[in-house]
Structures are given as C-alpha cells and as structure tokens.
C-alpha positions as CSV (number, residue, x, y, z in Angstrom):
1,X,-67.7,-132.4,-22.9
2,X,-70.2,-134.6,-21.7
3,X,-68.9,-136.2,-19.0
4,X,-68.2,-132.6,-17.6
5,X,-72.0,-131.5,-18.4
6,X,-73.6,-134.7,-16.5
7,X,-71.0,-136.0,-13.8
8,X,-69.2,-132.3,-12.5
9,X,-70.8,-132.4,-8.9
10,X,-72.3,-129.2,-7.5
11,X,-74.0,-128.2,-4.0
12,X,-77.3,-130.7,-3.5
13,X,-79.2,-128.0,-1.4
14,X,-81.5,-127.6,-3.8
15,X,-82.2,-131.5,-4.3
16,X,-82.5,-131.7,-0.7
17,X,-84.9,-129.1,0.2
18,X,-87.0,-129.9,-2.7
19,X,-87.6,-133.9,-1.5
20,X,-88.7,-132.2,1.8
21,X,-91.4,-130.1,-0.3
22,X,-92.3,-132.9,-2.9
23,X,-93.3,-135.8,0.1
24,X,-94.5,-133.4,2.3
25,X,-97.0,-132.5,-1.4
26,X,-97.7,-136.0,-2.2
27,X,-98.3,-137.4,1.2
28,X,-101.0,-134.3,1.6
29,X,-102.7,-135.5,-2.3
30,X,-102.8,-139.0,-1.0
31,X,-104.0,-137.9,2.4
32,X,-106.5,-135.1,0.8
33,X,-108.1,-138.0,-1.1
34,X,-109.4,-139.4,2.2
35,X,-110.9,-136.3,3.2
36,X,-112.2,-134.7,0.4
37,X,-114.3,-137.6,-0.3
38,X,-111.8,-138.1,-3.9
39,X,-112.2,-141.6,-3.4
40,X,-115.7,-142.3,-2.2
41,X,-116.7,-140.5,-5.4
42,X,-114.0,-142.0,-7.8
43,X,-113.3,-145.3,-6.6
44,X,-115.9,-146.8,-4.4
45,X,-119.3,-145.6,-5.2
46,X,-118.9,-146.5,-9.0
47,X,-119.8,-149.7,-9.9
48,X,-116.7,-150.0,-12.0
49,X,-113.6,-147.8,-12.9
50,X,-112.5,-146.8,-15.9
51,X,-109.2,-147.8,-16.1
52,X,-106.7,-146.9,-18.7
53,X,-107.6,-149.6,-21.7
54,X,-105.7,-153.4,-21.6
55,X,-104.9,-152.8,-18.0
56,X,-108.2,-154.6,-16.9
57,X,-106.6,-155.8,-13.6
58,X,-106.1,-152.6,-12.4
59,X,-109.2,-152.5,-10.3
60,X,-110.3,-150.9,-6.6
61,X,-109.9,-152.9,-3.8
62,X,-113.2,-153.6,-2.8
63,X,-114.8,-152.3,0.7
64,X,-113.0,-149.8,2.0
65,X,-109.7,-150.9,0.9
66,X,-108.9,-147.9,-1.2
67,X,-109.3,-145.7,2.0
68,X,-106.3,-147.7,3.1
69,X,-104.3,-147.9,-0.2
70,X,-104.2,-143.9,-0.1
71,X,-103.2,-144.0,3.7
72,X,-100.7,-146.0,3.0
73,X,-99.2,-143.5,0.1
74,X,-99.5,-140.6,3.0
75,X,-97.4,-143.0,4.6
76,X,-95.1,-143.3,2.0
77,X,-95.0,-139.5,1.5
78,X,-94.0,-138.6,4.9
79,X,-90.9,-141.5,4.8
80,X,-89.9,-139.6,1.5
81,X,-90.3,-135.9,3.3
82,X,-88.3,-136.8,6.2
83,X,-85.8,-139.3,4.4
84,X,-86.6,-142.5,6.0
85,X,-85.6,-145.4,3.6
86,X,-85.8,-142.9,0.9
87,X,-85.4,-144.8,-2.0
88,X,-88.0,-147.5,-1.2
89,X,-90.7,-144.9,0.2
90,X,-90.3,-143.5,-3.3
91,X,-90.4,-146.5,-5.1
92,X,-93.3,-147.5,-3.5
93,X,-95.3,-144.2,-3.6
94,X,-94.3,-143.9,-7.6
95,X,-95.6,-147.6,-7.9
96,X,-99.0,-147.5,-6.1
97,X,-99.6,-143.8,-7.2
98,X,-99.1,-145.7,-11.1
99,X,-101.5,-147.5,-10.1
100,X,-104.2,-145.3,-9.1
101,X,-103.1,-143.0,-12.1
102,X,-103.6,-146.3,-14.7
103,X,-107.2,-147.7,-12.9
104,X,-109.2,-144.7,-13.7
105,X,-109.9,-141.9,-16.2
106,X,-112.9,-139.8,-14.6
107,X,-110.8,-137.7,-13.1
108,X,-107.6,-137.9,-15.3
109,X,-105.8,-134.6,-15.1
110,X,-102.5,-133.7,-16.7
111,X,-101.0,-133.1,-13.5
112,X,-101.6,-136.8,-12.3
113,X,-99.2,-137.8,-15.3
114,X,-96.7,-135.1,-14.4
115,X,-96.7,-136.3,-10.5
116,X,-96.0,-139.6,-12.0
117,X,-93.0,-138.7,-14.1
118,X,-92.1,-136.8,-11.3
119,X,-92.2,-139.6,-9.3
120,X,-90.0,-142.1,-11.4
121,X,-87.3,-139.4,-11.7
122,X,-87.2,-139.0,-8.1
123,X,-86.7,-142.7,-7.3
124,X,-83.5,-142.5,-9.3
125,X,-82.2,-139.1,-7.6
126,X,-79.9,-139.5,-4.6
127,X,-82.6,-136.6,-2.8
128,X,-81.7,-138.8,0.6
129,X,-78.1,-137.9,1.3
130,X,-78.5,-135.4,3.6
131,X,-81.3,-133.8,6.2
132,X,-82.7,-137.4,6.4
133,X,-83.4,-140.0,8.5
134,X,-81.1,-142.1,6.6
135,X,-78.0,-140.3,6.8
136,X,-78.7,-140.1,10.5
137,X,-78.4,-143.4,10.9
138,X,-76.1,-143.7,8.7
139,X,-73.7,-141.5,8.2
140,X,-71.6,-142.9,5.4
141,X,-74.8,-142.3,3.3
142,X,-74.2,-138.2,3.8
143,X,-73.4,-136.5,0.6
144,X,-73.2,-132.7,0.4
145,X,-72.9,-132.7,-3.6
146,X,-74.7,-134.3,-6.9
147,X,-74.1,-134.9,-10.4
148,X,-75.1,-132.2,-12.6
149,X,-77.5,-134.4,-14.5
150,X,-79.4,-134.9,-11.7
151,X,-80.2,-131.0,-11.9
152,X,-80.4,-131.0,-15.6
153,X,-83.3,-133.7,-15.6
154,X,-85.7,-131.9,-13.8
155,X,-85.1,-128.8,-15.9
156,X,-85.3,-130.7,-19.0
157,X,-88.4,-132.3,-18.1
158,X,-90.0,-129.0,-17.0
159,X,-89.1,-127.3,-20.0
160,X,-91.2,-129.7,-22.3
161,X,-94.5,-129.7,-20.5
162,X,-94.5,-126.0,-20.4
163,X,-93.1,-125.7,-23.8
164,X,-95.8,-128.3,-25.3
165,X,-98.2,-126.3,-22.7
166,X,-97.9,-123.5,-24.8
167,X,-97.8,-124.4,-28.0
168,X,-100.8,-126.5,-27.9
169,X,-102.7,-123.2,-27.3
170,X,-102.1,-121.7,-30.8
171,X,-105.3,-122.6,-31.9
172,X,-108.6,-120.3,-33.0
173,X,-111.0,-121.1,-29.8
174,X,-107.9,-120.7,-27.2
175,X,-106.6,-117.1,-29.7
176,X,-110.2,-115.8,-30.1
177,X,-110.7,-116.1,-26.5
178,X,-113.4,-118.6,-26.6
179,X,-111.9,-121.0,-24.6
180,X,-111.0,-118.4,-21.5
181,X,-114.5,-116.9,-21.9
182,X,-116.4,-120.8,-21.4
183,X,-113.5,-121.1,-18.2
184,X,-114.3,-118.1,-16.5
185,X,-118.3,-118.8,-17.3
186,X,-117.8,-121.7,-15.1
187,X,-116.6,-119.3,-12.1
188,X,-119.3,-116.9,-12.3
189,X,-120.1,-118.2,-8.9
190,X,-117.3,-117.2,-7.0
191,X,-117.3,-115.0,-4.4
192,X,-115.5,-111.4,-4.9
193,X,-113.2,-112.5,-8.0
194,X,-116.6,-114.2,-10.2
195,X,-117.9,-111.0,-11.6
196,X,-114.4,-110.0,-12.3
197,X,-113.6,-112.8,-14.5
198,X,-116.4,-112.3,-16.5
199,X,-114.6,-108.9,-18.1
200,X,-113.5,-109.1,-21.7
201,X,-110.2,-108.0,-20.7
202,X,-110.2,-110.8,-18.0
203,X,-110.5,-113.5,-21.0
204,X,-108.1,-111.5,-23.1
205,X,-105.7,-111.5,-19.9
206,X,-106.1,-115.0,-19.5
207,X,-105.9,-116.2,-22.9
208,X,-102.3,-114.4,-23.8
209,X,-100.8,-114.7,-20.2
210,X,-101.2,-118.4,-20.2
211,X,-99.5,-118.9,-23.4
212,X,-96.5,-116.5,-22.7
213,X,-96.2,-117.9,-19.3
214,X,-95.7,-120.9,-20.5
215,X,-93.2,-120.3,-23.3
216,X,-91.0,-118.5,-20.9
217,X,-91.0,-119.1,-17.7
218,X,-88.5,-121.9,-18.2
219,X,-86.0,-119.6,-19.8
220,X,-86.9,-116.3,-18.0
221,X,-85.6,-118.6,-14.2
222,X,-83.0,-120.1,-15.7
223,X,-81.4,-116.3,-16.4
224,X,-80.3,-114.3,-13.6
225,X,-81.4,-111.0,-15.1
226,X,-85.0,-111.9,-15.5
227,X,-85.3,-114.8,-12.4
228,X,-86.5,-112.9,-9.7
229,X,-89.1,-111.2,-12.1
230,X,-89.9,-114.6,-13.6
231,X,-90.3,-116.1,-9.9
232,X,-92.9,-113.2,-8.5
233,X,-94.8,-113.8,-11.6
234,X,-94.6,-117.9,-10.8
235,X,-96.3,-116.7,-7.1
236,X,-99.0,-115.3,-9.1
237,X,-99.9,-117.3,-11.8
238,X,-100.0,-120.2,-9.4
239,X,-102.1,-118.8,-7.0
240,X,-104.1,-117.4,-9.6
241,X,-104.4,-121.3,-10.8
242,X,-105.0,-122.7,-7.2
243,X,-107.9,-120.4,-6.6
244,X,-109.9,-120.4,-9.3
245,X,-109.1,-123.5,-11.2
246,X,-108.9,-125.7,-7.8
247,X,-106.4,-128.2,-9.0
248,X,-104.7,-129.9,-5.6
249,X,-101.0,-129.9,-5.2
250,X,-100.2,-128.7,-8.4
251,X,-99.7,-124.8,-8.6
252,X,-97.3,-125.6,-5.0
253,X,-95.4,-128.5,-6.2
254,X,-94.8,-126.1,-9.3
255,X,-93.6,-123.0,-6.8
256,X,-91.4,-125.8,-5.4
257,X,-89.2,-126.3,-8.4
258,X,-88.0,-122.8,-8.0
259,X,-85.5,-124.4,-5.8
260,X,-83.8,-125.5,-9.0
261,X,-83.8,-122.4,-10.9
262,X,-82.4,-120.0,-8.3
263,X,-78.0,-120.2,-7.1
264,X,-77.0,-122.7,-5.3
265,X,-75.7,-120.3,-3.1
266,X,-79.0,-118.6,-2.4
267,X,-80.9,-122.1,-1.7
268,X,-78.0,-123.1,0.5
269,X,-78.4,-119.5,2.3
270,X,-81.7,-119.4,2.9
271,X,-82.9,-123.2,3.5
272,X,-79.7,-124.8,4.8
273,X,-77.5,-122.6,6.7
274,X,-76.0,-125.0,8.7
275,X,-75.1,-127.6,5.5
276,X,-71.4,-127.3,4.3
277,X,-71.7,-126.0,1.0
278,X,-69.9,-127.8,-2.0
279,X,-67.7,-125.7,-4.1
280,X,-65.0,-127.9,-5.5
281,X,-66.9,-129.2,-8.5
282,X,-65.6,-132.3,-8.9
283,X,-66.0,-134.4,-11.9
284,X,-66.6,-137.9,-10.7
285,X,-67.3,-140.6,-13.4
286,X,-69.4,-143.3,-11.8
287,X,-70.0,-146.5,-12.5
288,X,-73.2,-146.3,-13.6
289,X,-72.1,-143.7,-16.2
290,X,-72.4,-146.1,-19.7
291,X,-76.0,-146.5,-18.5
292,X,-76.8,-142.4,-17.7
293,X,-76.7,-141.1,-21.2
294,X,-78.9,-144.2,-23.2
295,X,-81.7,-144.1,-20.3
296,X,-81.7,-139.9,-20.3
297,X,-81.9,-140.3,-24.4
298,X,-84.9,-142.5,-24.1
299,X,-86.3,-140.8,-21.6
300,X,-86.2,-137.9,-23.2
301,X,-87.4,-139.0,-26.6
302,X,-90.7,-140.5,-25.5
303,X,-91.3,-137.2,-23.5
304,X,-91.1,-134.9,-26.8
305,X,-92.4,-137.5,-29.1
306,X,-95.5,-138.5,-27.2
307,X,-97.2,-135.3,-27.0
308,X,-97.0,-135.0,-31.0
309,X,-98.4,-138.6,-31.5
310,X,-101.8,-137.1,-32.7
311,X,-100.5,-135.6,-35.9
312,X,-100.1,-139.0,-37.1
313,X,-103.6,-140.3,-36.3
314,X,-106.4,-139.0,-39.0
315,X,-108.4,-136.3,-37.2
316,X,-108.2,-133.6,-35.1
317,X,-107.2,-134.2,-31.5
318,X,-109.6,-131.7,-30.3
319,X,-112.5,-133.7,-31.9
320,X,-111.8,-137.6,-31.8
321,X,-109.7,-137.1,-28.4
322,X,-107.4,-139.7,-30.0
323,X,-103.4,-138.8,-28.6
324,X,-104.7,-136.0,-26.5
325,X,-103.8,-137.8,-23.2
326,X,-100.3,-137.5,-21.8
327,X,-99.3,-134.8,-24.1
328,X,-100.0,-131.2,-22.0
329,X,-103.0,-130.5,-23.5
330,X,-104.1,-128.5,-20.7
331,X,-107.6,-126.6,-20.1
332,X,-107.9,-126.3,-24.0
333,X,-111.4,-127.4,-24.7
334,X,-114.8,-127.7,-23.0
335,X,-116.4,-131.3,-24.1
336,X,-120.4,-131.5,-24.0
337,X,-122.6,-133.7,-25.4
338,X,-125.9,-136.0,-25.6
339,X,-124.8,-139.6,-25.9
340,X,-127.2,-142.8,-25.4
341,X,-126.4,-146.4,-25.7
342,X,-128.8,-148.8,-27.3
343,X,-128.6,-152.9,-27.3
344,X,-130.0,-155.4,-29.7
345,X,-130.0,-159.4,-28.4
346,X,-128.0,-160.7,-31.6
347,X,-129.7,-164.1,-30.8
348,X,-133.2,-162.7,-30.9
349,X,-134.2,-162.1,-35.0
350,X,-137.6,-160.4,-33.8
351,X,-135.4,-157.9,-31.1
352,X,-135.4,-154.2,-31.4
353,X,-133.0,-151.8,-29.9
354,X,-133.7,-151.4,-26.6
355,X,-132.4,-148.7,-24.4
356,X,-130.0,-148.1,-21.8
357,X,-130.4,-146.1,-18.5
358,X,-126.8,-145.1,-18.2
359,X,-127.7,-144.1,-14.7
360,X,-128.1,-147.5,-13.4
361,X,-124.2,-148.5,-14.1
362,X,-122.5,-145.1,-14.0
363,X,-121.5,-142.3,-11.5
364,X,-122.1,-138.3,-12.1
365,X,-118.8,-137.9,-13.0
366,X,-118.8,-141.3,-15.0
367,X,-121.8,-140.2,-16.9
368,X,-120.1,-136.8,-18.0
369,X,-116.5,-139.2,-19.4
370,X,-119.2,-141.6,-20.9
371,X,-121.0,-138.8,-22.9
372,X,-118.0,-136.9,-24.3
373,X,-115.1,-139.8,-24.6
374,X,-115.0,-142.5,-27.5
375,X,-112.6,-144.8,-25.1
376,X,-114.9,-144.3,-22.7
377,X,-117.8,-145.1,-24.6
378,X,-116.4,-148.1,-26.2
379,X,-115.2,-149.6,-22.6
380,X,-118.9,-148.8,-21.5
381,X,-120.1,-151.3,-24.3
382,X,-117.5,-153.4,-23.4
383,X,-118.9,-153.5,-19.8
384,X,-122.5,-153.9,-21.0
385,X,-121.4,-156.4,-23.1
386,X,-119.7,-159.0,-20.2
387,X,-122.9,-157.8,-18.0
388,X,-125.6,-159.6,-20.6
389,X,-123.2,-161.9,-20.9
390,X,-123.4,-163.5,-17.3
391,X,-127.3,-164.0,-18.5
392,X,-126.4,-166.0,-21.5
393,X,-127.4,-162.8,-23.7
394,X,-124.7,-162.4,-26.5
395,X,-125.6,-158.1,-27.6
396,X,-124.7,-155.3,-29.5
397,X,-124.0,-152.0,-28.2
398,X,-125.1,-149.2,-30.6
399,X,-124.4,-145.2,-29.4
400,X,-126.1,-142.3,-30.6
401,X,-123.9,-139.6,-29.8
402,X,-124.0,-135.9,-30.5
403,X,-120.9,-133.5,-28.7
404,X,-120.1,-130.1,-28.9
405,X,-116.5,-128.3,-28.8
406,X,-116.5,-125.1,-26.8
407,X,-120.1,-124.6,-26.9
408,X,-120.4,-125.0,-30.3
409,X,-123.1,-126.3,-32.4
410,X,-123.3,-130.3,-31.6
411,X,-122.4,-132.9,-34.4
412,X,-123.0,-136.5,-34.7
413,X,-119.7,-138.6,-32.8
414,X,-119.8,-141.9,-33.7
415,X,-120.9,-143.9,-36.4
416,X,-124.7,-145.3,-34.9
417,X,-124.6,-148.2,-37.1
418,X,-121.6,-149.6,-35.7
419,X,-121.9,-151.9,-32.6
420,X,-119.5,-151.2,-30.0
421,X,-119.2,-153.7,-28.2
422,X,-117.8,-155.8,-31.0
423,X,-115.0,-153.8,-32.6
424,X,-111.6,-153.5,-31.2
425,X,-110.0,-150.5,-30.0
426,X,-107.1,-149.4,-32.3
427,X,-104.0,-148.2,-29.7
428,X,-101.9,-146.6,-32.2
429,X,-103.9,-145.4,-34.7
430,X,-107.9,-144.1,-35.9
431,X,-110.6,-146.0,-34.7
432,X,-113.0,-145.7,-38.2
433,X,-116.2,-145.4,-35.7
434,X,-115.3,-141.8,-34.6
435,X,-116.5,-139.5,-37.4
436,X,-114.2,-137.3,-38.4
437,X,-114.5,-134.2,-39.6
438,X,-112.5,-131.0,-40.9
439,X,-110.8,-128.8,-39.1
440,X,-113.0,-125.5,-38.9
C-alpha cells in the first residue's frame, strides 16, 4: 500500500513547469533585494544584525559584499529556472538563502521560512529531468515521469502552513475584527482602494475570508468539483495580498503551486504540449526507498509539532513572543511599545544608571524589533555588553519596557530589575524576565 502511494510514477509536467516558476521567483527576490534598497537597509547600514540567537557567525560580509552575495543567489535562481546543474544551483541557493534567513530578524517574515522549506524540498526533487539545460546535454538525464511522493510532499507541506494559518486566527482580537481594523488603518494611505478598506464590512470581509481561505483552499484544489472555483478565488486573494500587504514573491510563488493541484493532463496541455505524456504508472521501487519513508516521517513531524511548541512554554505567545517564530503565525498581532535600556558600571559602587541612546547603535527598522521583541532586547544587551567591554567596563543592562498588543493599553514587559546582559536566554522554554500575564 505504501510502496504504491509513494513510488507509482505519474506525468512530471507539473514538477517541471513549477521549477521554471520557482527560480525564475527566487532569482527575482534575490535580485529585488539589490534594487529595492532590502539590503542597504537590512544589512549594511546597521551597525550589526540580528541574527537568529547562537548563530553568532552568521554575519554580513562587510563593504559591499552582500550586494554580491544576493547577485550571486539571482545567479543561482536563473541556473535552477532554466535547469542548468540543477541540483547544485539549488543546493547552493537553499544554502546561502539559509543563511540570510538565520543572520537577521528585522525583517523576519513567515514567508522567508516557507521559501526555505521550499527550498530544501526542491533540492531533493528530480525538477531537472526534462526542459533543462541538463537534459540537453545530457540526454540520459531525461525523465518524463516522477514518484508520487514527490507530488505528495509539496501538498503535504502546503496543507500545514495553511491549516496552522488558520487556526492560529481563532482568537478574540483576529474574531472581533480588531486585528483587520489596526491592518487596514495602516492602508489608509492608499490610493483608490484606502478609503475602501476602512469599511466595517471591509474588516468583517477580511477577518472571516482569511480564515476560511485558509482552512480550505487545500482541500477545495485538491477536488475537482470545487478546483476551478477554489483556483479564481487563489487569483484573488493573492492579488488582494500583493497589493495591499506588499509582501515580494510570495502571493505568485503561492499562484504557482496550482500547477500541483490541477490534472496532469491539463498542466501537460496547457504548458507542455510537445512533452510525451506518461500514462503507464509504473511502480518503480528505488534504491533509495528504505530511506524515503523515515526522512518524510521526520520531516513531517517537526513541521506539525513546531508550530504548537508554544503551548508548552508558560505564557501566551501573543504576549512573551516565545514559539511564535516558524509556526504560521501570520499578520495576527500589531506589536507597539516604549522600551529604554539603562547601564550601571558594576565596577563603580558610586555609579547610577545611565542611559542609552538606542539611536546611536540601531537602524529604524532595528529600533522598532528592539522595542517590541524580548530576543531582541536581550541580544541588544548582549551587544552593549561586549561594546563596554572593549573599554575594560564590565556593565549591566537594565530595560524599561512598556508594549501594547493591538493598540491596547501598554503594560510593563520585562522585569526592570533584572540585568540583561547577564542572564542567559532559555531556547526551549520561559525566560522568567518576560512578565507574564493572563490571557484577557
């Protein structure tokens, strides 16, 4: 039963034409980057990065290096488009795109962590066995068939972001429209469709369409009755997304995995009409298959455990931020807050607090991370901490920090009697220095 679920070949149009889409996507995010001044502002003007916690050496190149770094991943994108040593563009793309996704956190996105999934599974997809540059040159590479699994991964992996996408929105501020209202708020600006968005029935709209949409969109493509009604609705919602949320690639790599959802006879038809089409449906064990099922089972368990980490840390996500990365918490909360960072000379018995001018150290978009995030506060202290140090100060970093959720009434963060920059951070569980309090 399983070996005819994962190894029974079917037609690799799909896979094909979707490798064609996907480079074609990350070469223009790596490329975009250059032009859109992404890396100026995240990577070169700021004094230092934030980078994902113990990965330290993940740091910019300095100068003007990162300029390259991304040209080089545009590089790398097109190879994968047109299928020129597939498998290593990929590799390399998925490792230097890992990196830019583990150095920094000011502009961490869900959608950088889905591009990176999407990245690993694609280096272990055979998406360059036919239309490629490869297979031109060598044509015992051409394949006109795939293992089912290879199919059945992408939809798998699909089907838990959007299904964790969804659920993560059955919460009071996202149901009572609060959270739509404070999005829209922020669009009032826009031309023609700003006053629009400002209408009740805009937020109600919003609110309820984005969780439906995500609960069903997986289920309403993969049946034939609803598909085509499921696929016009894709168009909109994510072009509706790409508009007014302005979020890259994303909403067009998501129209791209339509590919997967539709017959293999209609994707042949209308994207490859001069392929042979595969209809024999083989079942081919490979050699490789007593590794398939452990990896996929792995695989598959950290993706639907991770996102529910946070019910085991004290607190609620939406409040300490602890578990809320990686885990499709999308657009769910608006973060404010006042937050300033005091030191005291520990060597000095006569020394007061004195305070910080954040501004000095710390981009625009830093400064907003800085004031909102406990990791990112902690690393700042961190980073003040090996700064004094280079004068032969030993300090301690205290933070007085107030936030509000969702424009609501601010509340003391973390605990101002607690120095910072001498505590550790906790990985897997609380860290005691973020108040908590009870769910309202």
């Amino acid at each position: 039963m399983i070996n005819r679920w994962l190894f029974t070949h079917i037609d690799n149009s799909a896979l094909i034409i979707f490798r064609v889409f996907f480079g074609f996507l990350i070469a223009a995010e790596a490329i975009g980057a250059i032009f859109t001044g992404w890396i100026k502002r995240t990577m070169i003007d700021p004094e230092f990065t934030f980078n994902f916690i113990g990965l330290d050496f993940l740091q910019p190149l300095p100068g003007n290096g990162m300029y390259f770094y991304f040209a080089v991943m545009g590089i790398f994108g097109l190879l994968v488009m047109i299928g020129f040593r597939y498998r290593w563009s990929m590799i390399a793309y998925t490792i230097m795109w890992a990196g830019v996704y583990f150095m920094q956190k000011s502009s961490y996105n869900n959608h950088y962590y889905l591009l990176l999934l999407l990245c690993i599974i694609m280096s272990i997809l055979p998406a360059g066995n036919y239309f490629s540059v490869d297979v031109k040159q060598n044509p015992l590479l051409k394949k006109i068939s795939m293992p089912r699994w290879c199919l059945l991964v992408i939809i798998i992996q699909l089907w838990i972001v959007y299904t964790y996408a969804s659920v993560a929105k059955f919460y009071p501020d996202w149901l009572d429209y609060t959270v739509a209202k404070n999005l829209m708020a922020g669009r009032a600006h826009y031309p023609i469709v700003g006053d629009i968005l400002q209408g009740h029935w805009a937020h109600i709209s919003v609110t309820y369409f984005g969780i439906l949409f995500d609960l069903l969109i997986i289920p309403l493509l993969l049946w034939k009755r609803t598909r085509f009604i499921a696929f016009c609705i894709s168009i909109f919602f994510h072009l509706f997304n790409s508009i007014v949320f302005q979020i890259g690639i994303f909403p067009y790599l998501s129209l791209a995995f339509s590919v997967f959802f539709f017959s293999k006879e209609k994707i042949h038809r209308i994207f490859m009409k001069k392929k042979e089409f595969y209809t024999a449906s083989e079942m081919v064990i490979p050699s490789y298959k007593k590794f398939v099922v452990p990896i996929m089972t792995v695989w598959f368990l950290i993706q639907i455990t991770l996102p529910v980490r946070h019910w085991f840390i004290p607190g609620d996500v939406l409040w300490t931020e602890e578990g809320h990365r990686m885990s499709w918490r999308m657009m769910l909360r608006g973060r404010s807050g006042i937050t300033n960072f005091y030191i005291l000379d520990k060597n000095d018995p006569e020394a007061k607090r004195k305070y910080i001018n954040k501004t000095n150290y710390l981009s625009r978009k830093q400064l907003r991370l800085v004031s909102t995030k406990p990791d990112a506060m902690w690393q700042f202290a961190q980073h003040l901490k090996e700064k004094y140090a280079t004068e032969g100060k030993d300090i301690a970093v205290y933070v007085n920090s107030k936030i509000s959720i969702n424009g609501k009434e601010q509340k003391v963060f973390i605990d101002p009697e607690v120095d910072l920059a001498n505590v550790p951070w906790n990985y897997f569980s609380t860290n005691p220095w973020i108040i908590k309090y009870n769910r309202e």
